[in-house]
N, C-alpha and C positions, 0 to 999 in steps of 0.2 A: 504494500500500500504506500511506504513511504517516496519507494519507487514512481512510482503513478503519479505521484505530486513533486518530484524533486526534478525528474528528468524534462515535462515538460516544460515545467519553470525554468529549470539551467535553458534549454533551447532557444524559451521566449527573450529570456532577459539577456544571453549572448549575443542574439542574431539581430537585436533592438540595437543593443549598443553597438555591436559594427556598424551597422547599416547608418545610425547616424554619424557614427565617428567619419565615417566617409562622406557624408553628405556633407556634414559639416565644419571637416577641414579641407583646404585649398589643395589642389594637385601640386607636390612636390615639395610639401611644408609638411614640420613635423606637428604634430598632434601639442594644443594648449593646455595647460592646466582647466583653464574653464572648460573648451570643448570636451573633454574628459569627464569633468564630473558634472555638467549637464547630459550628456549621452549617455554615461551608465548610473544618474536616477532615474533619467525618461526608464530608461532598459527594466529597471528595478521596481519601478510603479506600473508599466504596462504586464510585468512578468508578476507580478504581485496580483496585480486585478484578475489578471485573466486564470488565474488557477486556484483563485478564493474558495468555488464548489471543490476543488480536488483535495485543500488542504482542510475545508471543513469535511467532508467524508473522512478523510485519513484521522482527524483529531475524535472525531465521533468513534471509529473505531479503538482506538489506541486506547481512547479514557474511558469506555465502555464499564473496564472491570473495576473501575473506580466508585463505582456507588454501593459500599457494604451495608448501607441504611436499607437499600431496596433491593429485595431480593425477588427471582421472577415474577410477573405479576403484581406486584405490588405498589411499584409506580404509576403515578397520576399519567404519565403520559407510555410509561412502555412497560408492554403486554412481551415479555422473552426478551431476548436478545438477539439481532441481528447476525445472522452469521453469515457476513461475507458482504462481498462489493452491493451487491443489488439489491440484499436486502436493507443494508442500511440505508442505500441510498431511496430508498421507499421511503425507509421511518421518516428521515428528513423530510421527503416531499409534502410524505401525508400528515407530519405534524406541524409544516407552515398556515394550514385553511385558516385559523384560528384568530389569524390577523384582521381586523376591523378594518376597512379601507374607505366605506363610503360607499358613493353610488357609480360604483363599477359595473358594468353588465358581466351578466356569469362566467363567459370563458376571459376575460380581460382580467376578473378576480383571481381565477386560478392561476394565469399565467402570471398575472402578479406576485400574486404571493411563491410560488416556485420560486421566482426567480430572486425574492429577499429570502426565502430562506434559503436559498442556494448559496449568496451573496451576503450572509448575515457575518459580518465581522473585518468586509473588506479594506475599511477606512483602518480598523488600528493595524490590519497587516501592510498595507501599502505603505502607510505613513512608520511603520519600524522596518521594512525591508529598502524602502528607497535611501537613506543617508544611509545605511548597509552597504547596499550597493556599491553606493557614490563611492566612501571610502573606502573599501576594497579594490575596486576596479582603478581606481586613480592612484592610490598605492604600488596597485599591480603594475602600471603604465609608467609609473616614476617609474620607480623599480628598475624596467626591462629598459627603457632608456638611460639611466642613467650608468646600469651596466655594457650598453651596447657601445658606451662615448669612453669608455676603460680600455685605455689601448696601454 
């Protein structure tokens, strides 16, 4: 599972950051500090977003065994325990409805709410994985320049 969420985050947030590190520096100039750590938070905020439903399944399985208060059944919201990718990612779906929204027409509701509760906690992961990012990747980038100028 942790697989499932790590590899396509590394993908997203790699192939972001090149993509702008090139767009965004000059043909035949070397890479800026700033162009650096704007390209790999963009990378780190759009790899952060886009994989929020993967790391919240992964975090829902992991912490699962975590509730010694509730034993099968006995929780307000879950009936067993989920065993495996498809079933968890049920419980999740089926226990977003509960959200209040207003006057949504019925399939605009469901799809609403799927997708907050897909998306439920994206804001504090983006916002701790993007300066992550920045300062790793701009580290990495000193780093490899300033050992490439060691003659």
């Amino acid at each position: 599972v942790t697989l499932l969420t790590n590899v396509p985050y590394g993908m997203i947030m790699v192939s972001t950051n090149e993509f702008l590190k090139q767009k965004w520096t000059d043909p035949g100039k070397s890479l800026d500090l700033q162009t650096c750590l704007l390209a790999s938070s963009v990378g780190g905020m759009v790899a952060a977003a886009a994989t929020t439903p993967l790391d919240q399944l992964k975090t829902f399985l992991q912490t699962q065994q975590l509730q010694p208060a509730c034993e099968q059944g006995t929780c307000p919201k879950m009936v067993g325990k989920p065993k495996g990718l498809k079933e968890a990612m049920q419980f999740i779906v089926r226990n977003t409805h509960s959200v209040s929204v207003g006057n949504i027409e019925k399939g605009g509701y469901y799809y609403y709410s799927v997708m907050r509760g897909l998306f439920r906690g994206m804001v504090p992961r983006v916002v701790t994985h993007t300066p992550a990012v920045a300062i790793s990747w701009t580290t990495y980038e000193t780093a490899k320049q300033w050992l490439m100028n060691i003659e």
